[in-house]
N, C-alpha and C positions, 0 to 999 in steps of 0.2 A: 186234565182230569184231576193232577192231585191236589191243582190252585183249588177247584170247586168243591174239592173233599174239604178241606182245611178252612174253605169260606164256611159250608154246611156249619161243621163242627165247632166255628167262634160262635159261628150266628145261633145253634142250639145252648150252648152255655151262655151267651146272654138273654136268652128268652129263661133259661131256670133261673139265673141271676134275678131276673125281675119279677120272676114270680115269687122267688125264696123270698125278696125283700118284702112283697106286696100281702103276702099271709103269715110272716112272723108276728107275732102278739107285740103288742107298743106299751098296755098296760105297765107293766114292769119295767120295762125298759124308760120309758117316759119318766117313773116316777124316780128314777134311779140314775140316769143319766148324768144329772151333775155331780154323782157320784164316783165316778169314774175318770180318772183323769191319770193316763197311764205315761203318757208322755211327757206331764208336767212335771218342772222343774220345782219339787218342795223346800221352799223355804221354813226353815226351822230356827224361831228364835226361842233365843237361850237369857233368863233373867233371873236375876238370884239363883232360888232352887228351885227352879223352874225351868222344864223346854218343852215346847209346842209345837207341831206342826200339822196339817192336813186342814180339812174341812168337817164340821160336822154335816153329818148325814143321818137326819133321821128318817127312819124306817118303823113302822106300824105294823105287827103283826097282829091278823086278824082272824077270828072265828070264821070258818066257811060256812054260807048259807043252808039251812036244813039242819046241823048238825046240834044235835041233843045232848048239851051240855047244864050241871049242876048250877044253878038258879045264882050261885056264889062265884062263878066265876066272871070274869070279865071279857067283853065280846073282843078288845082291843086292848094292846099292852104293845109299851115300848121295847125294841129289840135292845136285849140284856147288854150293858158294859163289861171289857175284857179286865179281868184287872192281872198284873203279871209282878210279883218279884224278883228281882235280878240283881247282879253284885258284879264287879271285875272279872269273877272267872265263869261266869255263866254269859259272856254277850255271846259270844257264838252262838252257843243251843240255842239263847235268844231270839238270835237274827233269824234262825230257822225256821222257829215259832212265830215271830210277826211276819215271816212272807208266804206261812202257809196260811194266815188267814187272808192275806193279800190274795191267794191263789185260789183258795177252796172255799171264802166267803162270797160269792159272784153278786148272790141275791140282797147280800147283807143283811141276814140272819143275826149278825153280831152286830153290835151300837159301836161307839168310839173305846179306842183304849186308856190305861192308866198304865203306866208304867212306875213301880217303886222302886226307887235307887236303896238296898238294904246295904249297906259298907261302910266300915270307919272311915273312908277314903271318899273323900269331899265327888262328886261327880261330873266335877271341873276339868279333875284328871283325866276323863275318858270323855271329854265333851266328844272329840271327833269320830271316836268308833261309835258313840251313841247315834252319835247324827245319821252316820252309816246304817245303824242296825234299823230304826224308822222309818228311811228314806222309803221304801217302797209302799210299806202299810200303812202311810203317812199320805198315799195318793189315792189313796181309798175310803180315810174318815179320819175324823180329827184322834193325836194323839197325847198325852199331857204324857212328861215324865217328873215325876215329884221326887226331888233328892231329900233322904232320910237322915243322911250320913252326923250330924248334927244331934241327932235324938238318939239315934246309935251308942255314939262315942259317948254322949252323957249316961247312958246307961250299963256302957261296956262292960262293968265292974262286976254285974249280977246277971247281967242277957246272955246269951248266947244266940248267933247269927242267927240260927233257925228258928226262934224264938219271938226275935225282933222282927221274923220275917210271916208267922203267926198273927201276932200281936198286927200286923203290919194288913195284912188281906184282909183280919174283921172290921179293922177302922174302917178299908178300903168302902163299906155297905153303907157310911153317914157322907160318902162324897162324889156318890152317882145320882142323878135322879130317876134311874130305872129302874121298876118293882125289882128283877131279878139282875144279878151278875154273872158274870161268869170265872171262876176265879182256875189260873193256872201256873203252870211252872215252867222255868225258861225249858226243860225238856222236853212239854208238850206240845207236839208237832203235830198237826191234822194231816192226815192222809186222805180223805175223802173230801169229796164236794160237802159242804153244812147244809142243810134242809134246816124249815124252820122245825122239822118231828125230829132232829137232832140232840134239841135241849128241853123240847115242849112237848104236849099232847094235840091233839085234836080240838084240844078244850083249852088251850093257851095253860094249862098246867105243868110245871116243870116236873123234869122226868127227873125220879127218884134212883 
C-alpha cells in the first residue's frame, strides 16, 4: 500500500510538471534565453584600459497595445545602459551592486553595463578583484570597464575624486547608444525584482 501511495504521488507531480512546462509563456522566455547563461564560465579580457566581458543582449521595450500615449513619444526604446563609478575602496559595494542586477534584472529591463575606473591608481592594480566583482553580471549582458586613472592623475592638481567622478557619469550619455541610462553608485543595491514601470511609464517615458 505504501509502494502505491509513493507511485500515485511521483506520477501526480509529474503530470503538474508537464503541465507547468506546457502553459508557461515562451514569448519572453524565447526572446531572452541566450541571455542567460548562469553556469557559464565568463571569460574576461582585459587590453589596455579596457576589460570586457559577457554578451550583449538586447532587449526592446515596448508600448502595450490600446494604450493612450502622447503622439511624441516612441512606441519602442532600447532598454537603458547601467553606467557605474567605482575606485579601490568601493569594489565591495560594487560587487554587491552588479549581482543585484544579475539577481533582480530577470527580464532585462536594464541594457549592458559601463563600469568607470575613477583613481589615481592604474586599474591594473585591481585587475583580479575586478574580474571577480563582474563575473556574475557579466553572465547576464555584456560589461565594458573603462579605466580613467590616466585622465584622473593629469588633472589631480585641481579635481577632486568626486568631481572627476561627476564629470565622469555625463561623458558616460556620448558612449551608449541607448535614449536613456541609468546612472549609479557603487552603494546602490536593488532590492526588488526591476519591472520595466521601475524606470519608465506606461508610455516608454522615464520616471522623474
Amino acid at each position: 500500500q505504501r509502494q502505491s501511495s509513493w507511485t500515485n504521488t511521483m506520477l501526480a507531480f509529474t503530470l503538474h510538471f508537464c503541465l507547468f512546462a506546457l502553459l508557461w509563456p515562451c514569448g519572453l522566455g524565447d526572446e531572452l534565453a541566450h541571455c542567460h547563461r548562469a553556469h557559464e564560465d565568463v571569460h574576461v579580457h582585459h587590453e589596455g584600459l579596457e576589460m570586457k566581458a559577457g554578451h550583449t543582449c538586447n532587449r526592446s521595450l515596448h508600448i502595450a497595445p490600446g494604450q493612450h500615449c502622447p503622439s511624441c513619444t516612441r512606441a519602442t526604446i532600447q532598454a537603458p545602459y547601467v553606467v557605474m563609478a567605482t575606485f579601490e575602496r568601493d569594489l565591495c559595494k560594487a560587487t554587491y551592486a552588479l549581482n543585484s542586477i544579475a539577481k533582480y534584472d530577470k527580464h532585462h529591463n536594464l541594457g549592458n553595463i559601463i563600469l568607470l575606473w575613477v583613481s589615481q591608481k592604474p586599474m591594473e592594480w585591481y585587475a583580479g578583484r575586478i574580474k571577480h566583482m563582474i563575473r556574475m553580471v557579466a553572465r547576464t549582458r555584456h560589461v565594458t570597464v573603462k579605466d580613467l586613472s590616466p585622465k584622473f592623475r593629469a588633472n589631480a592638481g585641481w579635481l577632486t575624486g568626486w568631481a572627476v567622478q561627476q564629470v565622469a557619469k555625463l561623458k558616460s550619455a556620448s558612449m551608449v547608444p541607448s535614449e536613456y541610462i541609468v546612472v549609479l553608485d557603487s552603494k546602490n543595491t536593488f532590492g526588488r525584482l526591476i519591472t520595466k514601470r521601475t524606470f519608465f511609464t506606461e508610455c516608454n517615458q522615464g520616471i522623474r
